[in-house]
C-alpha positions as CSV (number, residue, x, y, z in Angstrom):
1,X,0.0,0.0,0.0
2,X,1.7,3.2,-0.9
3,X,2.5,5.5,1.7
4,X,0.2,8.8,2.2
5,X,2.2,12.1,1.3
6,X,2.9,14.3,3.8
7,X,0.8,17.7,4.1
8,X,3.5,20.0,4.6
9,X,1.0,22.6,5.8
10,X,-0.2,21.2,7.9
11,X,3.5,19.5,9.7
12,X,4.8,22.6,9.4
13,X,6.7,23.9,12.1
14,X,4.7,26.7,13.8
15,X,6.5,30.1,14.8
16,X,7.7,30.6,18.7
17,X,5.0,32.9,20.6
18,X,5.9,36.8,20.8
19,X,6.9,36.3,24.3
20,X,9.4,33.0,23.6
21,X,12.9,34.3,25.0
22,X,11.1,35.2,28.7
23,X,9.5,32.0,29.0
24,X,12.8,30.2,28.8
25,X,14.4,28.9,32.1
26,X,17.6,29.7,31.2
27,X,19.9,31.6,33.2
28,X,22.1,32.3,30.4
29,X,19.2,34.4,28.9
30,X,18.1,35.7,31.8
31,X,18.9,39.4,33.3
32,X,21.7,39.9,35.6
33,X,18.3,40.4,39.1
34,X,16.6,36.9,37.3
35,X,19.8,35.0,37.5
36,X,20.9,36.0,41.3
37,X,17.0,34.9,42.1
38,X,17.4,31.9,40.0
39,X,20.7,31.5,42.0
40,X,18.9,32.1,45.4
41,X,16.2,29.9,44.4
42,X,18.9,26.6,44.0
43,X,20.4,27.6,46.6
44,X,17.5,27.3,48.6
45,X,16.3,23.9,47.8
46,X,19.7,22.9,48.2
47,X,20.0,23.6,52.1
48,X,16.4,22.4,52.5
49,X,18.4,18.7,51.1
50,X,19.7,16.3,53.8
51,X,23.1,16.7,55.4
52,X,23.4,13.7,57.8
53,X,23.6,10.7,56.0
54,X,22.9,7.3,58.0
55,X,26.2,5.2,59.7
56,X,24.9,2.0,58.3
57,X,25.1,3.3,54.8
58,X,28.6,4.6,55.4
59,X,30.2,2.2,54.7
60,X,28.9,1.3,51.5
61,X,29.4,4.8,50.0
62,X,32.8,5.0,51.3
63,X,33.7,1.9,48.8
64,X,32.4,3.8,46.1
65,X,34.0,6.4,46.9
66,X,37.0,4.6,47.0
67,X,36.5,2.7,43.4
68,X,36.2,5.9,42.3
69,X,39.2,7.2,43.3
70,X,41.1,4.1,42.3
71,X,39.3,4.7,38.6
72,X,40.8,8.5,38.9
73,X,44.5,7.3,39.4
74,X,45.0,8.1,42.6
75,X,48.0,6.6,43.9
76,X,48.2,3.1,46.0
77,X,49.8,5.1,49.0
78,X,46.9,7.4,48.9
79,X,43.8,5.2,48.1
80,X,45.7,2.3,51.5
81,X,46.0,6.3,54.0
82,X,42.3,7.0,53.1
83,X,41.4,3.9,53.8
84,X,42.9,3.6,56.6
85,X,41.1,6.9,57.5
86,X,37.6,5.4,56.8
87,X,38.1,2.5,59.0
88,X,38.6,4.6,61.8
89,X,36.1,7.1,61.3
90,X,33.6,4.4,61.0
91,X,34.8,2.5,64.1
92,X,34.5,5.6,65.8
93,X,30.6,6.2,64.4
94,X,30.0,2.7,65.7
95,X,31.8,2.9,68.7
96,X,29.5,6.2,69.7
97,X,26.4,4.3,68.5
98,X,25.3,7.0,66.4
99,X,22.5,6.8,63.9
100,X,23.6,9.3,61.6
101,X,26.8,11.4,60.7
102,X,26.0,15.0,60.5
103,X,28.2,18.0,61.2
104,X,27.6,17.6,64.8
105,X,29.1,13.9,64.9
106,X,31.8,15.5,62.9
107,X,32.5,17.6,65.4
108,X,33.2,14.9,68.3
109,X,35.3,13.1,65.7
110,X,37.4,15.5,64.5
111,X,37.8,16.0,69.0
112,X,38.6,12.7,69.5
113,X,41.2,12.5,66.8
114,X,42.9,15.0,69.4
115,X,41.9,13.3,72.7
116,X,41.4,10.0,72.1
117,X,44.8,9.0,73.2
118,X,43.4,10.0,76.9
119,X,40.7,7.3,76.7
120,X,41.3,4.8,78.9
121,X,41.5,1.8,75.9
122,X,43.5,3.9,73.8
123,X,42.8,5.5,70.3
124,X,40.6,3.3,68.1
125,X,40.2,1.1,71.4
126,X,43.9,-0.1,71.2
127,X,45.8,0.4,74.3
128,X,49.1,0.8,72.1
129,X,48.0,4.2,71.0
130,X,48.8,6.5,73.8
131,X,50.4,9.5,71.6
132,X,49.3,12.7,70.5
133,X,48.7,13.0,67.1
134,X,50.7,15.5,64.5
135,X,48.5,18.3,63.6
136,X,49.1,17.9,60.1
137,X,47.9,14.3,60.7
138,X,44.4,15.6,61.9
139,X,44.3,17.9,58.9
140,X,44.5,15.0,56.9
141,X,41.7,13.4,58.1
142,X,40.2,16.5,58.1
143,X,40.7,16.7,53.9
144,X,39.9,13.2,53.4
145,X,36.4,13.1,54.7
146,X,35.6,17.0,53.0
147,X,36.5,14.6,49.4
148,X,34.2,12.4,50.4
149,X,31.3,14.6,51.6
150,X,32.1,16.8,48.6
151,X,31.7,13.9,46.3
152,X,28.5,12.8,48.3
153,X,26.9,16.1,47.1
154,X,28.7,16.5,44.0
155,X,26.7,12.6,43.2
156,X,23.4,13.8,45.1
157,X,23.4,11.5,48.1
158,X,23.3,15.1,49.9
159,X,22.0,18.5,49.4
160,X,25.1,19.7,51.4
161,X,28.4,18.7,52.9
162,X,28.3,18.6,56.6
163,X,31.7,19.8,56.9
164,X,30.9,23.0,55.2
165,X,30.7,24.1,58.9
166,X,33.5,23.1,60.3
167,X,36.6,25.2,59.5
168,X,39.9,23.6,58.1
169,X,42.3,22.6,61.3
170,X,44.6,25.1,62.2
171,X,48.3,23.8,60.6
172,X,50.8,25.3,62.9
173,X,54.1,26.2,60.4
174,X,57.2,23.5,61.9
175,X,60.0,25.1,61.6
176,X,62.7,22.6,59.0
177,X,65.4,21.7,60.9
178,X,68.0,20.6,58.4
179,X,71.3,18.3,58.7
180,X,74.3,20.2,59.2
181,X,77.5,18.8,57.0
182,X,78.9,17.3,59.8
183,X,75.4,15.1,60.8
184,X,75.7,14.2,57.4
185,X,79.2,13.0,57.4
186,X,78.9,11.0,61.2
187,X,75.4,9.1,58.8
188,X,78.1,8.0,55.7
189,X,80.4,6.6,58.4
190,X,77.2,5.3,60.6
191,X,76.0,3.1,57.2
192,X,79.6,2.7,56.5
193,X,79.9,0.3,59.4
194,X,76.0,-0.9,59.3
195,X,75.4,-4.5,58.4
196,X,74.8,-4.0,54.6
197,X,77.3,-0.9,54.1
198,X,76.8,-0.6,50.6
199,X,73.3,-0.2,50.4
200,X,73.0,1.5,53.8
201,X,75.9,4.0,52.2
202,X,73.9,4.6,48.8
203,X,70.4,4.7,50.2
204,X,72.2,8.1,52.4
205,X,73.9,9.5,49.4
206,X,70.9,9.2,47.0
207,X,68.5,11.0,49.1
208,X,70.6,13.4,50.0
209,X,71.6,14.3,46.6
210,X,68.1,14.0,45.0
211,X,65.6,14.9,48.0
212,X,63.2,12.3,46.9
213,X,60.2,10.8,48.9
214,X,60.4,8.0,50.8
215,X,58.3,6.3,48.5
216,X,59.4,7.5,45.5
217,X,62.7,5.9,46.6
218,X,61.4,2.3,47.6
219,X,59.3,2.4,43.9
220,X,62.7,3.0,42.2
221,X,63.2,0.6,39.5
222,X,66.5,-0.3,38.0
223,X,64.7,0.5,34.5
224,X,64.0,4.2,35.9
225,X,67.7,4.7,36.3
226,X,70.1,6.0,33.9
227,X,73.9,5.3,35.5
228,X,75.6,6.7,32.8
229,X,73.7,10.0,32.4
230,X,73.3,9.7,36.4
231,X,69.8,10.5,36.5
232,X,66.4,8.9,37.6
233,X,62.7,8.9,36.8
234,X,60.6,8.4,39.6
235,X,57.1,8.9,40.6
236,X,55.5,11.4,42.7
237,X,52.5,12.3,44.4
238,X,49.3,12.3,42.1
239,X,50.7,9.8,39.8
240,X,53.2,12.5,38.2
241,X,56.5,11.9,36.8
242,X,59.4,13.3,37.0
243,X,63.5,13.2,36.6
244,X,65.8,13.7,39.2
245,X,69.7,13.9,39.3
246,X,72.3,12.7,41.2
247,X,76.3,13.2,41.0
248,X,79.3,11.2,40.4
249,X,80.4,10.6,44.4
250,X,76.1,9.1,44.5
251,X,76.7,7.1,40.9
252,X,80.1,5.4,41.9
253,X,78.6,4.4,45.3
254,X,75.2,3.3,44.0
255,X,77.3,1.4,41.3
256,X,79.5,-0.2,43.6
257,X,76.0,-1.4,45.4
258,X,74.3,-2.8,42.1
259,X,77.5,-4.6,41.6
260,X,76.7,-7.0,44.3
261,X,73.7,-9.1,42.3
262,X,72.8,-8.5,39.1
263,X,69.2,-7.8,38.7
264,X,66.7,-7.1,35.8
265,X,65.0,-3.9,34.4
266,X,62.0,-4.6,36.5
267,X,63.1,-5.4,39.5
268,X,63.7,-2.4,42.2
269,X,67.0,-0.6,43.0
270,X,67.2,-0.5,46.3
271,X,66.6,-4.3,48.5
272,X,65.1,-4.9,51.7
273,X,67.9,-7.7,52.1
274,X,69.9,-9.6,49.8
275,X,68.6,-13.2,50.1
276,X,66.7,-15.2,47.1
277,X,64.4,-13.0,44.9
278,X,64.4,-9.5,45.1
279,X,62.8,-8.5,48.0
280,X,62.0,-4.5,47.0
281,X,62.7,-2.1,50.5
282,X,59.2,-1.0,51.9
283,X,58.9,2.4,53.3
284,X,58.9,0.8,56.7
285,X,61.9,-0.6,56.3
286,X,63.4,2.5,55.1
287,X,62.9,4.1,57.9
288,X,63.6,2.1,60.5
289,X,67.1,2.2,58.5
290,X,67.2,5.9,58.7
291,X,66.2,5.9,62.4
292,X,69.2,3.0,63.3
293,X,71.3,5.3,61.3
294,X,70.6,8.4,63.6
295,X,70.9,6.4,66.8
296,X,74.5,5.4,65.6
297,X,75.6,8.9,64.3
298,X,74.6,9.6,68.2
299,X,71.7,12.5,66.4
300,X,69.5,12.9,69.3
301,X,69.0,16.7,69.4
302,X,66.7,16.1,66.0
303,X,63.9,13.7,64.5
304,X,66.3,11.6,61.8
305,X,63.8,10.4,58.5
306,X,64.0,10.1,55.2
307,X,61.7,13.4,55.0
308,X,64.9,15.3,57.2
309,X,66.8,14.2,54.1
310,X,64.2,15.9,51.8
311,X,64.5,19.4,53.5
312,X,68.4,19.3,53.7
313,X,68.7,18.4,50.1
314,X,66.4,21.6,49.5
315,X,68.4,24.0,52.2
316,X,71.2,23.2,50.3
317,X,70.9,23.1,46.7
318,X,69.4,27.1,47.9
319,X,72.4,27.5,49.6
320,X,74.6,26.5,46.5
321,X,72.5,29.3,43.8
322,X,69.6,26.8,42.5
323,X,67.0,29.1,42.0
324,X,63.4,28.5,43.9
325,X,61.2,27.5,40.6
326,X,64.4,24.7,39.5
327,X,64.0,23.8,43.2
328,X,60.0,23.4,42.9
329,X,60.7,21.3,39.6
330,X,63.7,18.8,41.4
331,X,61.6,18.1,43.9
332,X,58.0,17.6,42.5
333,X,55.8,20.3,44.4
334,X,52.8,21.8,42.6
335,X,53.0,25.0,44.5
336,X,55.9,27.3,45.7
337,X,54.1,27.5,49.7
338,X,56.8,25.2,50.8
339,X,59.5,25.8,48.1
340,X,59.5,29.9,50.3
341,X,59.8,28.0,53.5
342,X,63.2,26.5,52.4
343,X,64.1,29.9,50.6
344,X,63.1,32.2,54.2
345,X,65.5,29.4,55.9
346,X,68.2,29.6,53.5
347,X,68.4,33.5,53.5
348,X,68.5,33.5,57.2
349,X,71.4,31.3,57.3
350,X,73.0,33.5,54.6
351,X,72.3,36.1,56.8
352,X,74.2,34.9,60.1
353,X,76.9,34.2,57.8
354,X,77.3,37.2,56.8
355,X,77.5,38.7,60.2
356,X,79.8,36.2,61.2
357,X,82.1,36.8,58.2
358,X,81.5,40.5,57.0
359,X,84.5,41.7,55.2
360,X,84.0,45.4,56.6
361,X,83.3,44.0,60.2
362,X,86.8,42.3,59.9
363,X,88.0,45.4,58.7
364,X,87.0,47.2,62.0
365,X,88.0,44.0,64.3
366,X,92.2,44.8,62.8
367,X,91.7,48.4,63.5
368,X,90.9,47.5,67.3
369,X,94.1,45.3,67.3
């Protein structure tokens, strides 16, 4: 059966009413007084959403939340600290028997991450956790649950983020406390005469010379270094890539080390021991090495880490001319907030030199002889 033409009058697509543009919703088309009520208006509904969301769901949201951080490449280190964070924030919602988290249950939390230690089972109900913790350890905590709240509302599970009350924790500024040339020295003869020298020896020299993470350092590959160039790829926080250098004292030391057992391009630089396989060094391990190293370079006026290393490697590659944004690049910050911390220490110290050794104050010190 053939098909009926079409009556083009009559499909014809009618003209928009006289009035078409103010009927629109749009804000783009709106005037400047419609789009702040518009504004208003969402803003409105919004707070009139939920805030508290209930503890038995938490947990389930917090593994989505956590899929979809491991989908946006967030790094393992990262994704295993927030977890840890969840864990205790949800033992501590059951622990209180609350119903629902809201900013008011965020508010004894974010307490007890202060005073929990004075409890008489301990932190998290462990009696092994008697100590303070590090501000900057409570801001953390602090972040980590505003990412998930924020990506509660940003996914409509609520209207607002309960921490939008709560301020950020103050972060008091710790002042860096660098190794002096001669700390540095007593560690190369401390790993000198540790149980694996060579390793212990290189492990000092490398940080020292590159100012890399602790866990950049453990990842280290013998495929990310280049020997004969004498640099190293390594990667940073946020998944990000970058090359650092190191001289010829670090590559004749770090060759003398690869020289014990041959290894291939996969496996990592630096071992945990030397044994069958190749065990790669955790960042445990690292530190507990750093922290033996201290104790027999007889450091005890200072905290000795592998983070120590970070800031001396940054004092004094200032100290030697590098310039602040080379020095933001080397060591893989995003901003220059702590880059300016090392830069304030390093011109103080330039200062007392100065005073110290002023050519026209030595000029006056012969004219009292």
């Amino acid at each position: 059966m053939p098909r009926k033409p079409l009556d083009l009058a009559k499909n014809a697509i009618s003209p928009p009413p006289h009035n078409f543009q103010k009927k629109l919703p749009n804000a783009a088309t709106a005037s400047p007084k419609n789009r702040r009520s518009h504004a208003l208006d969402n803003d409105s509904r919004r707070a009139s959403w939920p805030s508290a969301i209930a503890v038995n769901d938490v947990e389930r949201l917090i593994a989505d939340y956590l899929l979809d951080c491991d989908y946006r490449l967030m790094s393992p280190s990262t994704l295993e600290t927030r977890r840890c964070f969840f864990r205790n924030f949800v033992w501590f919602l059951r622990h209180r028997e609350y119903a629902d988290c809201d900013t008011p249950e965020l508010r004894q939390f974010l307490h007890y991450l202060r005073h929990g230690h004075e409890e008489p089972g301990g932190r998290w109900g462990n009696p092994n956790y008697k100590k303070t913790l590090r501000p900057a350890t409570i801001r953390d905590y602090y972040v980590a649950l505003r990412c998930f709240f924020n990506w509660l509302v940003a996914g409509g599970e609520l209207g607002v983020s309960p921490l939008d009350a709560i301020p950020k924790p103050p972060l008091p500024t710790e002042q860096v406390q660098p190794f002096s040339n001669e700390q540095i020295q007593a560690l190369l003869k401390a790993a000198r005469r540790s149980t694996q020298p060579r390793r212990n020896e290189a492990i000092v020299l490398f940080l020292y010379d590159t100012g890399v993470r602790a866990t950049e350092l453990c990842q280290l590959t013998m495929a990310d270094i280049d020997m004969e160039n004498r640099h190293a790829r390594v990667l940073g926080k946020g998944n990000k890539s970058r090359t650092v250098y190191f001289s010829r004292e670090t590559a004749r030391v770090l060759s003398v080390y690869l020289r014990q057992r041959p290894r291939e391009p996969e496996h990592p630089v630096f071992l945990s021991r030397i044994g069958k396989g190749c065990p790669p060094m955790t960042r445990s391990a690292l530190l507990r090495i750093i922290s033996s190293l201290g104790r027999a370079a007889g450091i005890k006026a200072m905290k000795v880490s592998p983070h120590v290393f970070r800031h001396s490697a940054a004092i004094q590659l200032l100290r030697n001319g590098c310039d602040v944004y080379s020095l933001m690049s080397l060591l893989g910050h995003s901003s220059l907030a702590i880059c300016q911390t090392y830069l304030k220490l390093s011109q103080a110290d330039l200062e007392n030199q100065h005073r110290r050794f002023s050519p026209v104050e030595s000029l006056g010190n012969r004219r009292k002889r």
